[in-house]
N, CA, C and O atoms as CSV, one atom per row, in Angstrom:
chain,resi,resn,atom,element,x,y,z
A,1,UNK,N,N,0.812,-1.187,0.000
A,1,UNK,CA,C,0.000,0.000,0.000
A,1,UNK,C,C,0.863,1.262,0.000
A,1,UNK,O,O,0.395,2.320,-0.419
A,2,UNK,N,N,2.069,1.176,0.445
A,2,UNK,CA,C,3.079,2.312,0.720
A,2,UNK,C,C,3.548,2.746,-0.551
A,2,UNK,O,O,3.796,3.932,-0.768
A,3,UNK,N,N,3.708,1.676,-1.566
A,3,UNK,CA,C,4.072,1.671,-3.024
A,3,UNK,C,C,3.340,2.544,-3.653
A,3,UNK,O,O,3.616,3.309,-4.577
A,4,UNK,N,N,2.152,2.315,-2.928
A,4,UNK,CA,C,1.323,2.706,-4.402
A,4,UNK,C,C,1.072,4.284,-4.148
A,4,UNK,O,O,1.061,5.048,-5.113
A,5,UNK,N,N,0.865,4.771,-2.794
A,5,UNK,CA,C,1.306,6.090,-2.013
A,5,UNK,C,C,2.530,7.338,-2.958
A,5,UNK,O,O,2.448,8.388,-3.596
A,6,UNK,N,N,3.554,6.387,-2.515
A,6,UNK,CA,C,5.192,6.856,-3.628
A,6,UNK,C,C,4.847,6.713,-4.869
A,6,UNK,O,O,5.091,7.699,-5.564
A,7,UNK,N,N,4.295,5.702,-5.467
A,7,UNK,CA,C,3.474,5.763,-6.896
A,7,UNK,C,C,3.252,7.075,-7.765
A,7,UNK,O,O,3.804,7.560,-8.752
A,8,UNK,N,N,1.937,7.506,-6.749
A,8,UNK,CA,C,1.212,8.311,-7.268
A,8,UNK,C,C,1.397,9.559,-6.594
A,8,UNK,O,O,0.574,10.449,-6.811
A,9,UNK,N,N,2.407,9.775,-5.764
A,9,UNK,CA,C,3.459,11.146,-5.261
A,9,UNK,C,C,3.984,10.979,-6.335
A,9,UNK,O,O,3.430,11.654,-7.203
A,10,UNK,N,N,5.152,10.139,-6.842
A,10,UNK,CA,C,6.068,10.525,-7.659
A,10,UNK,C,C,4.643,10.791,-9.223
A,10,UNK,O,O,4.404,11.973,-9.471
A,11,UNK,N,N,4.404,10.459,-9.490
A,11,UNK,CA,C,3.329,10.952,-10.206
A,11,UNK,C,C,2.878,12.443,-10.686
A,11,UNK,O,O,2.941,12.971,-11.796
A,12,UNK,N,N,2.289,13.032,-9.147
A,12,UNK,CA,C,2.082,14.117,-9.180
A,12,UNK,C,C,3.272,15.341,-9.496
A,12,UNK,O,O,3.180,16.398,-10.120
A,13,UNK,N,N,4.578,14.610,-8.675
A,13,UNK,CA,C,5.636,15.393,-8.868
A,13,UNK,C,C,5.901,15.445,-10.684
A,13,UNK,O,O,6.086,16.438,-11.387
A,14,UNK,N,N,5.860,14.526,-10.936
A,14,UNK,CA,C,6.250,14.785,-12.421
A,14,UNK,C,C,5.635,15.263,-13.249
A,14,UNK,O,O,6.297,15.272,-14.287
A,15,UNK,N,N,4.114,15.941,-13.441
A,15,UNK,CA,C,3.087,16.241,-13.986
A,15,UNK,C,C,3.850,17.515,-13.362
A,15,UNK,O,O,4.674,18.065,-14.093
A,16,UNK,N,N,3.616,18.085,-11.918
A,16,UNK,CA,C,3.853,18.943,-11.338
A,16,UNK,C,C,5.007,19.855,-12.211
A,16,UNK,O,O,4.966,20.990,-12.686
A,17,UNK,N,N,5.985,18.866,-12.188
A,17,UNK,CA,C,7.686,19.717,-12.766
A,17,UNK,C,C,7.510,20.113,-13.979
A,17,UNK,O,O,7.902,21.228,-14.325
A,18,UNK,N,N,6.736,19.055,-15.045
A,18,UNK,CA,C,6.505,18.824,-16.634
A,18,UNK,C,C,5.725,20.531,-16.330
A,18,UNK,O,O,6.392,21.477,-16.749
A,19,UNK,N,N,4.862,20.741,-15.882
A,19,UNK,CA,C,3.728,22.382,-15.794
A,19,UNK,C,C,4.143,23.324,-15.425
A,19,UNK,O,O,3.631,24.397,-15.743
A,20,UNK,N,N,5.322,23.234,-14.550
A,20,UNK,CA,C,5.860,23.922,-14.063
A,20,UNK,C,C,7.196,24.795,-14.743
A,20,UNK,O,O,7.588,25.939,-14.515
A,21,UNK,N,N,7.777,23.596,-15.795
A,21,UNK,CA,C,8.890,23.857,-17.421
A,21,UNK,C,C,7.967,24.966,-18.023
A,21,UNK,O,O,8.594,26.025,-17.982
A,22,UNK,N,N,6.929,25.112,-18.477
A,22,UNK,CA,C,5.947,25.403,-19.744
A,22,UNK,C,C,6.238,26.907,-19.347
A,22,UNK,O,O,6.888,27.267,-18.366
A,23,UNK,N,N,5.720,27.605,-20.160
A,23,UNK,CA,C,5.485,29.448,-20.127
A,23,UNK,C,C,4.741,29.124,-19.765
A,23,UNK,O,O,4.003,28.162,-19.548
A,24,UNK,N,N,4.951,30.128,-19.665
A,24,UNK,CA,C,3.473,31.031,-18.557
A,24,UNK,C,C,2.485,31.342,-19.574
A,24,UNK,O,O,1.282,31.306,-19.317
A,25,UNK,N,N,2.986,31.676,-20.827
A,25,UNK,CA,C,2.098,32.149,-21.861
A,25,UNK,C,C,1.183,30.619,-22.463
A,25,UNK,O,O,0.022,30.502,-22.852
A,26,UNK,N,N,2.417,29.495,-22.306
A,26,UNK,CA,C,0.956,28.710,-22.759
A,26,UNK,C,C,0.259,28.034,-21.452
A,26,UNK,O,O,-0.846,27.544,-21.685
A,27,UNK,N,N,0.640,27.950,-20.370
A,27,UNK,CA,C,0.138,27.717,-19.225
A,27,UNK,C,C,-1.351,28.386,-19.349
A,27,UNK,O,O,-2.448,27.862,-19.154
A,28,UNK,N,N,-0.953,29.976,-19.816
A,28,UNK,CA,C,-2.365,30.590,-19.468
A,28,UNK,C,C,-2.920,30.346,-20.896
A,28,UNK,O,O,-3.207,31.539,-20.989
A,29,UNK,N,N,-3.291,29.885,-21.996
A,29,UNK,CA,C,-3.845,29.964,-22.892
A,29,UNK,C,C,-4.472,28.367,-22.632
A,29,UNK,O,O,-5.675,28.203,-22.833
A,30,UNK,N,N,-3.550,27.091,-22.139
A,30,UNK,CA,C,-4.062,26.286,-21.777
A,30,UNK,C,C,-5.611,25.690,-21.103
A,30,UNK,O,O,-6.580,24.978,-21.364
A,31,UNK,N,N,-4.799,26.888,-19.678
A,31,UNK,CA,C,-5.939,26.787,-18.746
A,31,UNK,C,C,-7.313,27.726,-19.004
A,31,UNK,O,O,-8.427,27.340,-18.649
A,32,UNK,N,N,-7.071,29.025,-19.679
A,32,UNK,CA,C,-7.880,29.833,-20.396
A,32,UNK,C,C,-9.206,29.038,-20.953
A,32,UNK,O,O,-10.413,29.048,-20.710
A,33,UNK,N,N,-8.343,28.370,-21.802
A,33,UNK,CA,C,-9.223,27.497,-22.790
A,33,UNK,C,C,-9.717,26.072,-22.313
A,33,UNK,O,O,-10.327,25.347,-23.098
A,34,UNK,N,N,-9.478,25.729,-21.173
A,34,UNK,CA,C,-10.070,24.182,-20.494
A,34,UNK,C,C,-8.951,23.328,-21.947
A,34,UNK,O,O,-9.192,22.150,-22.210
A,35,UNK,N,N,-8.343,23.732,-22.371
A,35,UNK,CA,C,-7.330,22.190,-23.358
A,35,UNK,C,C,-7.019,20.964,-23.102
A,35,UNK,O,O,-6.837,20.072,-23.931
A,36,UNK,N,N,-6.917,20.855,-21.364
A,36,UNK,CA,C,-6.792,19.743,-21.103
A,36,UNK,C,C,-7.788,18.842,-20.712
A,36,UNK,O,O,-7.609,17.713,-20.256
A,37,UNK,N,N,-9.057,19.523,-20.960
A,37,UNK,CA,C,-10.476,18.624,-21.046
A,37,UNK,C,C,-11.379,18.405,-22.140
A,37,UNK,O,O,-12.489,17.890,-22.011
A,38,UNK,N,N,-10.833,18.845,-23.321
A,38,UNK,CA,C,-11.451,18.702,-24.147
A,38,UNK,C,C,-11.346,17.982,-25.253
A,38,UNK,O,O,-11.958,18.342,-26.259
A,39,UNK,N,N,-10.275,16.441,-25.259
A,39,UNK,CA,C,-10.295,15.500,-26.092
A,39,UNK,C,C,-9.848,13.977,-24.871
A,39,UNK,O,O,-9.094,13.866,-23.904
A,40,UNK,N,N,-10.826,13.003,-25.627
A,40,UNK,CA,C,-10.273,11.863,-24.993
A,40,UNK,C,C,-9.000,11.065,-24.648
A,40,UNK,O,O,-8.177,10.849,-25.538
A,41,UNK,N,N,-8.880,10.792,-23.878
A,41,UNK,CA,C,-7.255,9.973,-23.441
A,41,UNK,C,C,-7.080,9.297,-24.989
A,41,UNK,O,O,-6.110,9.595,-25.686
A,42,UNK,N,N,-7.881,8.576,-25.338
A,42,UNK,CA,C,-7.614,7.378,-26.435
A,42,UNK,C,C,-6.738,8.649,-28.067
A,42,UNK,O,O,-5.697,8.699,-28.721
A,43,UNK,N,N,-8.349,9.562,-27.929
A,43,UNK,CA,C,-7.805,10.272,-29.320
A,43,UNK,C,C,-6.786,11.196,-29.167
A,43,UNK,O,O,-6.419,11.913,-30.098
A,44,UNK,N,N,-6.060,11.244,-27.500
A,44,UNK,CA,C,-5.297,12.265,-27.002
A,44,UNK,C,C,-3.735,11.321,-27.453
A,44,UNK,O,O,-2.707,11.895,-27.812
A,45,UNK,N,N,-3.852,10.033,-27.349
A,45,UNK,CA,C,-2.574,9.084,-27.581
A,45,UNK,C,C,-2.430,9.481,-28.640
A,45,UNK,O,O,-1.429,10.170,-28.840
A,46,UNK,N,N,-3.423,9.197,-29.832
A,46,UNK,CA,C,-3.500,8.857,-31.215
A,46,UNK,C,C,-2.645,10.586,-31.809
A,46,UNK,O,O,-1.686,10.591,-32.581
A,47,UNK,N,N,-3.141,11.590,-31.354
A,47,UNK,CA,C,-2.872,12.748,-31.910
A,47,UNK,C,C,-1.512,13.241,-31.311
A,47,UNK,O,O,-0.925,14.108,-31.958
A,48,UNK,N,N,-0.939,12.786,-30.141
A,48,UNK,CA,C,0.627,12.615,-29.527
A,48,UNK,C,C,1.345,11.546,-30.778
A,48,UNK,O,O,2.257,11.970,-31.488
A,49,UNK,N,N,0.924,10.460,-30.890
A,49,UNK,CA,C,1.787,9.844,-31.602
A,49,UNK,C,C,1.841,9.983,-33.228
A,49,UNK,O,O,2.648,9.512,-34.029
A,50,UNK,N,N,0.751,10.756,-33.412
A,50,UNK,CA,C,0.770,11.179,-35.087
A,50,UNK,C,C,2.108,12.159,-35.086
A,50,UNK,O,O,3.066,11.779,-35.759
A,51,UNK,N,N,2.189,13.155,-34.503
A,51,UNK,CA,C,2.837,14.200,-34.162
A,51,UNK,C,C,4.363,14.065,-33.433
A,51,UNK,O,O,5.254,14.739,-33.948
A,52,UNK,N,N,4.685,13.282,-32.336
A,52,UNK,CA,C,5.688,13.038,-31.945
A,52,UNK,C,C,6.191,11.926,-32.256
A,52,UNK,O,O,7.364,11.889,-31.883
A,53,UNK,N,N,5.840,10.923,-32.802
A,53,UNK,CA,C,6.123,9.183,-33.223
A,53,UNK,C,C,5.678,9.299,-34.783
A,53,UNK,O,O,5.731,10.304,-35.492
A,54,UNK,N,N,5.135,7.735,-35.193
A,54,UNK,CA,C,4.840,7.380,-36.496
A,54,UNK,C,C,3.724,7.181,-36.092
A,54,UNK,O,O,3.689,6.721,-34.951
A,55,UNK,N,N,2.384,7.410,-36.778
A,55,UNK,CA,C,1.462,6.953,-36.446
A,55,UNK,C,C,0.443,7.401,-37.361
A,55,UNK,O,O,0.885,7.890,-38.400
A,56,UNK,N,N,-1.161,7.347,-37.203
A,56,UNK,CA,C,-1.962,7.751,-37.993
A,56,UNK,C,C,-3.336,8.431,-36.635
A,56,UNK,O,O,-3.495,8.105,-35.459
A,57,UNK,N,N,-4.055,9.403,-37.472
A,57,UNK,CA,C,-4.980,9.737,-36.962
A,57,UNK,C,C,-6.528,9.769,-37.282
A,57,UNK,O,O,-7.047,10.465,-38.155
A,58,UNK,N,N,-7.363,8.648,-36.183
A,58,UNK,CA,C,-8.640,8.437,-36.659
A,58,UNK,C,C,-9.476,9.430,-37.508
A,58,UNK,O,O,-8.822,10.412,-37.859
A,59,UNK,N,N,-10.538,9.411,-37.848
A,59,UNK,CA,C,-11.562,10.484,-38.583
A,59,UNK,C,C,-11.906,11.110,-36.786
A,59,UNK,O,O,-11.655,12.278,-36.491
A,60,UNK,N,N,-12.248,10.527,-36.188
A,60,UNK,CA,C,-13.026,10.193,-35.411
A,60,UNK,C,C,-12.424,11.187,-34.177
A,60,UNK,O,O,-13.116,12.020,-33.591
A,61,UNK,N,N,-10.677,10.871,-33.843
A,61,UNK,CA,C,-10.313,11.327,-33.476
A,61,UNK,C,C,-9.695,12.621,-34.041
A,61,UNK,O,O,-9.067,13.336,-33.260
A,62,UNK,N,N,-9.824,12.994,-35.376
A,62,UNK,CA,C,-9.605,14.261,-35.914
A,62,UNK,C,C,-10.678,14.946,-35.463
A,62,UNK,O,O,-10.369,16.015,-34.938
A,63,UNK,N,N,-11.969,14.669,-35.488
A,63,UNK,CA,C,-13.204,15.178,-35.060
A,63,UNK,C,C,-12.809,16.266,-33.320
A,63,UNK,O,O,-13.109,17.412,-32.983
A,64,UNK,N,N,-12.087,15.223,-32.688
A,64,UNK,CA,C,-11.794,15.740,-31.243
A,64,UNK,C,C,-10.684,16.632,-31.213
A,64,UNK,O,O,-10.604,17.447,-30.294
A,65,UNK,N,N,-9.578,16.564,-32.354
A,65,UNK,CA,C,-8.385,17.442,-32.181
A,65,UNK,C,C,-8.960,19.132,-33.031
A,65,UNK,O,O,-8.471,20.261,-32.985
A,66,UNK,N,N,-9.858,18.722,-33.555
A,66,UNK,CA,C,-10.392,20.102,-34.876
A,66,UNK,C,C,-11.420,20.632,-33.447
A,66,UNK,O,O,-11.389,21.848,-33.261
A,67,UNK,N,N,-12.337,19.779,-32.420
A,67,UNK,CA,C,-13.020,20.361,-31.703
A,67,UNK,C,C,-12.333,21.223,-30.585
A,67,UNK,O,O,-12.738,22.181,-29.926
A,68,UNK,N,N,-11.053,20.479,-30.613
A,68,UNK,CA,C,-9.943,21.055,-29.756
A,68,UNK,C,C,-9.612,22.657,-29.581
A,68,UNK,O,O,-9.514,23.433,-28.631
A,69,UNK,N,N,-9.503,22.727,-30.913
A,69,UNK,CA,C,-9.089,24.234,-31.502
A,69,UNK,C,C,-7.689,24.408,-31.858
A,69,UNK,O,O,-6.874,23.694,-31.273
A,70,UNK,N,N,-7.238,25.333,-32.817
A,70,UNK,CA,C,-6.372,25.240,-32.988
A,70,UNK,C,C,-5.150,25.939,-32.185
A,70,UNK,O,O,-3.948,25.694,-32.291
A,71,UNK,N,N,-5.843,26.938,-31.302
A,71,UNK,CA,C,-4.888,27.168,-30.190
A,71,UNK,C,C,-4.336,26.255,-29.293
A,71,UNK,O,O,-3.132,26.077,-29.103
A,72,UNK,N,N,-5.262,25.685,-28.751
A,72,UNK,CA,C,-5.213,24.773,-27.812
A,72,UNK,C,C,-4.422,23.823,-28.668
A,72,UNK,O,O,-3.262,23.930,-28.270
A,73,UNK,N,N,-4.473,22.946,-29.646
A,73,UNK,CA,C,-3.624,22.482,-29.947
A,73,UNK,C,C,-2.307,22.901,-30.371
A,73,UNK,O,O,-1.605,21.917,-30.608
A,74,UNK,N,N,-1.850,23.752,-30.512
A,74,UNK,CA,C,-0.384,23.990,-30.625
A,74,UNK,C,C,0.250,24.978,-29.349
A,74,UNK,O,O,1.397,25.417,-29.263
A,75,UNK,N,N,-1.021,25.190,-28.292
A,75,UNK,CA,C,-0.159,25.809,-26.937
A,75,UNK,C,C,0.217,24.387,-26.365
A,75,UNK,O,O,1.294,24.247,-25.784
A,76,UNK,N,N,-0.695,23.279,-26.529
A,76,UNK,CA,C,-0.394,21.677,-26.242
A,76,UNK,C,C,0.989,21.414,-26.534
A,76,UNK,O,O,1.825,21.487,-25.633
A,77,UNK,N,N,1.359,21.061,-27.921
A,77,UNK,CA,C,2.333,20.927,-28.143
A,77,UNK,C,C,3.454,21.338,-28.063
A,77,UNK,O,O,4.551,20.782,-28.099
A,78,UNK,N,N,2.971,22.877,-27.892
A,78,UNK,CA,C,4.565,23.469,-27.641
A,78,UNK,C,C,5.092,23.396,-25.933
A,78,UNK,O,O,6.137,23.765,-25.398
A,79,UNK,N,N,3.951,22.796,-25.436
A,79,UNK,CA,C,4.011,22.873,-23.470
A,79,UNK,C,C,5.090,21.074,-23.711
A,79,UNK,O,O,5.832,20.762,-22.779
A,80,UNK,N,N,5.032,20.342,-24.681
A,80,UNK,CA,C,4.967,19.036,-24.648
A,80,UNK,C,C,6.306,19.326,-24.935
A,80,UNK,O,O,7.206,18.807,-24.274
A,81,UNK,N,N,6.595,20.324,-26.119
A,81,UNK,CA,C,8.206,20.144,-26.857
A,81,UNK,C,C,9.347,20.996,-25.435
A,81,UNK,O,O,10.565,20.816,-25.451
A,82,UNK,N,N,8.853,21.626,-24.646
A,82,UNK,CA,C,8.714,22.509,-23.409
A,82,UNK,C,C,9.758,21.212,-22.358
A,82,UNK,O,O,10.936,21.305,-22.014
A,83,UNK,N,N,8.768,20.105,-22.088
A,83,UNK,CA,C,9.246,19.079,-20.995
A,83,UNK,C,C,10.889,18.420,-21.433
A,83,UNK,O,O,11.004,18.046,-22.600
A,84,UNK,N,N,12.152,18.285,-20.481
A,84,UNK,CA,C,13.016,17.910,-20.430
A,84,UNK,C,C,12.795,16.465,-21.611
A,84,UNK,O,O,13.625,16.263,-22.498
A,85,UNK,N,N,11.950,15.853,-21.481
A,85,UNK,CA,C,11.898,14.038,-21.780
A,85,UNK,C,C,12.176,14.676,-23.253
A,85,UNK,O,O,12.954,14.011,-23.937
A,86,UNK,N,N,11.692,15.789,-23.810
A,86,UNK,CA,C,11.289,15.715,-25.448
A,86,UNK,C,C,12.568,16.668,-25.661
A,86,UNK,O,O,12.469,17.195,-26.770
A,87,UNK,N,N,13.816,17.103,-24.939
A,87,UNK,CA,C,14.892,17.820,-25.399
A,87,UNK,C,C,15.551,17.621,-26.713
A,87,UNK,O,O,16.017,18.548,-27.375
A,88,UNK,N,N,15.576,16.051,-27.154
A,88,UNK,CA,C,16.294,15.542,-28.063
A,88,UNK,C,C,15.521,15.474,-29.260
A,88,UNK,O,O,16.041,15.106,-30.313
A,89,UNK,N,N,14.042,15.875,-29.162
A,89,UNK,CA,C,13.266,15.947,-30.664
A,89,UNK,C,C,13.980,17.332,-31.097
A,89,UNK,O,O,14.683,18.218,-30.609
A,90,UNK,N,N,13.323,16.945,-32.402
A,90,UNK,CA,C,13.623,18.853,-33.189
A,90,UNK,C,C,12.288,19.390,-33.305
A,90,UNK,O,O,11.376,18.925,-33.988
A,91,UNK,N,N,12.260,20.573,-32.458
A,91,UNK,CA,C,11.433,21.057,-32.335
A,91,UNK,C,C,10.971,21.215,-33.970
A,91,UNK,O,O,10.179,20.389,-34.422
A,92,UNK,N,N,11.494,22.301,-34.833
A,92,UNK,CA,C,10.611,22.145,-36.657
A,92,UNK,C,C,10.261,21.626,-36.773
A,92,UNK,O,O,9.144,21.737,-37.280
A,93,UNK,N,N,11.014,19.930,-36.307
A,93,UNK,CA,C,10.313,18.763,-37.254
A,93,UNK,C,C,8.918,18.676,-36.626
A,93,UNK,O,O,8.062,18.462,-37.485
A,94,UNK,N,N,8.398,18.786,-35.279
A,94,UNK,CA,C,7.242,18.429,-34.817
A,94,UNK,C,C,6.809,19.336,-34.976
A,94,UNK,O,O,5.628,19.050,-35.175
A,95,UNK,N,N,6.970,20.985,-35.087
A,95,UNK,CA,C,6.266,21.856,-35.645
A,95,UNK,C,C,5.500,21.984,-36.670
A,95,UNK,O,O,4.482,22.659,-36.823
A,96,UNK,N,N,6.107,21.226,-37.431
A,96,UNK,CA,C,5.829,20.767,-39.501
A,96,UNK,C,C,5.080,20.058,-38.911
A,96,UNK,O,O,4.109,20.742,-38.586
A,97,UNK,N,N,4.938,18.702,-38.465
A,97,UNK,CA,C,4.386,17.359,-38.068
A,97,UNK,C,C,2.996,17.780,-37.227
A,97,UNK,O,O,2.057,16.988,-37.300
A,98,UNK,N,N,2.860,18.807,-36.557
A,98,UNK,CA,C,1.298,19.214,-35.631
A,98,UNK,C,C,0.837,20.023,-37.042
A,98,UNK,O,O,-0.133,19.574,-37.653
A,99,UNK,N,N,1.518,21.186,-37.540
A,99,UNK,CA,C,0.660,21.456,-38.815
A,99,UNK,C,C,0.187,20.135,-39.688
A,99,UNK,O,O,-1.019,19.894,-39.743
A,100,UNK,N,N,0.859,19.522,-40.176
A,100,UNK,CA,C,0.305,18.832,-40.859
A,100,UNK,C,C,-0.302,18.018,-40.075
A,100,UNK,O,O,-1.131,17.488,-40.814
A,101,UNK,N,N,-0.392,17.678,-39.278
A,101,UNK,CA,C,-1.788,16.696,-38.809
A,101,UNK,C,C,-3.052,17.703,-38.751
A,101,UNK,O,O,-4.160,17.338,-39.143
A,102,UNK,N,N,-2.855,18.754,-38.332
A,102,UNK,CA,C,-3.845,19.507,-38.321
A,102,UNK,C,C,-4.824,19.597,-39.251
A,102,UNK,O,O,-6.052,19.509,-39.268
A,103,UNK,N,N,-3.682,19.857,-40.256
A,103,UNK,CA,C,-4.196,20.538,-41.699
A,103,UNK,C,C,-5.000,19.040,-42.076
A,103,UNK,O,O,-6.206,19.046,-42.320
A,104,UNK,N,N,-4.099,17.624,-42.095
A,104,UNK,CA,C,-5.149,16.878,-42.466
A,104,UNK,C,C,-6.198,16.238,-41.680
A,104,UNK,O,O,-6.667,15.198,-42.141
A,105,UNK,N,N,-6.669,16.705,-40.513
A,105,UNK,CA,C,-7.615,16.355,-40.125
A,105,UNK,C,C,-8.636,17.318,-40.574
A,105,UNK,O,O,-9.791,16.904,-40.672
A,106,UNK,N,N,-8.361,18.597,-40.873
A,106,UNK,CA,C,-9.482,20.093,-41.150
A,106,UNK,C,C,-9.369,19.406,-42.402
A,106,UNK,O,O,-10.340,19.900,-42.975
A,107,UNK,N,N,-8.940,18.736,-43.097
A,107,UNK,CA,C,-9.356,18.296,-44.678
A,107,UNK,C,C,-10.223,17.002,-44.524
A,107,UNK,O,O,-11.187,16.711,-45.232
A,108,UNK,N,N,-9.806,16.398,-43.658
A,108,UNK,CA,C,-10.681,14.873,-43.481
A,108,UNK,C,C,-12.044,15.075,-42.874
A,108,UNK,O,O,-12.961,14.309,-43.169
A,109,UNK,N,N,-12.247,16.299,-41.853
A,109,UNK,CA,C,-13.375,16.494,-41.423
A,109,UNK,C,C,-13.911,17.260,-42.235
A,109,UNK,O,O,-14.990,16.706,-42.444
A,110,UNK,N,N,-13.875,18.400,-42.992
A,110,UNK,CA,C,-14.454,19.024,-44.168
A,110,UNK,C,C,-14.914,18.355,-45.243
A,110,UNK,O,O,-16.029,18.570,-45.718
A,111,UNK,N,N,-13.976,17.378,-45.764
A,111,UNK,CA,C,-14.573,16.181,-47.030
A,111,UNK,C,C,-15.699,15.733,-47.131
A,111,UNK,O,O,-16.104,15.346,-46.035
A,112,UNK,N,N,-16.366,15.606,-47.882
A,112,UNK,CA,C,-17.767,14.563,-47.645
A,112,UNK,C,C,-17.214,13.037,-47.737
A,112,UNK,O,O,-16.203,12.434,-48.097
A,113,UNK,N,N,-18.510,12.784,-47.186
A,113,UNK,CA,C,-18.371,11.569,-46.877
A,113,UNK,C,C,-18.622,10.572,-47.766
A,113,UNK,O,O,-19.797,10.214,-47.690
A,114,UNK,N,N,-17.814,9.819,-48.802
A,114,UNK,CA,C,-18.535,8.852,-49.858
A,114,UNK,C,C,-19.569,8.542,-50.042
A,114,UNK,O,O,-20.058,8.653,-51.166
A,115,UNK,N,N,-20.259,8.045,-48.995
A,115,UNK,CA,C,-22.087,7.900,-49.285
A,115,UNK,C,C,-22.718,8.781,-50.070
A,115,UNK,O,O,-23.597,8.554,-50.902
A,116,UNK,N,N,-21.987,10.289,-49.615
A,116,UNK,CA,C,-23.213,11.143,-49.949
A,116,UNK,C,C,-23.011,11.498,-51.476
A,116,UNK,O,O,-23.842,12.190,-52.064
């Protein structure tokens, strides 16, 4: 039970330090905007790993990153490129990499839909 105590201390501490790296400027545009409540954990992985990894992004979950906004998504990312863990990315490259996911999700959600 003591484990799981230190667990979820060391936990908080690291969320804590990671918020604590960020500006202030996107801190407040963050919290301004509720950003960190307004897409699901699942489509929140999917749109981290389009962007920082290899990956692809649902319709579904484009739906949640376009509902996001586009502030909120790139004060996100830049709070993310911000944390010690991500020192060794290049920042451009994920800069290029959140535009373009962006851009193709505002094209995938704008498209019609074959049926119609």
């Amino acid at each position: 039970m003591a484990s799981l105590y230190v667990y979820s201390a060391l936990v908080v501490l690291f969320l804590t330090c990671g918020a604590a790296m960020a500006t202030k400027e996107n801190d407040q545009i963050i919290k301004d905007n509720n950003c960190e409540t307004k897409m699901g954990l699942p489509c929140v992985l999917k749109a981290f790993t389009s962007i920082f990894e290899t990956g692809t992004i649902s319709s579904k979950c484009c739906g949640e990153l376009v509902g996001l906004g586009k502030v909120c998504h790139s004060a996100l990312v830049k709070r993310t490129l911000e944390n010690p863990l991500f020192k060794d990315l290049s920042p451009a490259r994920i800069i290029a990499k959140r535009i373009q996911t962006w851009n193709n999700c505002l094209a995938l959600i704008d498209s019609p839909s074959p049926s119609a």
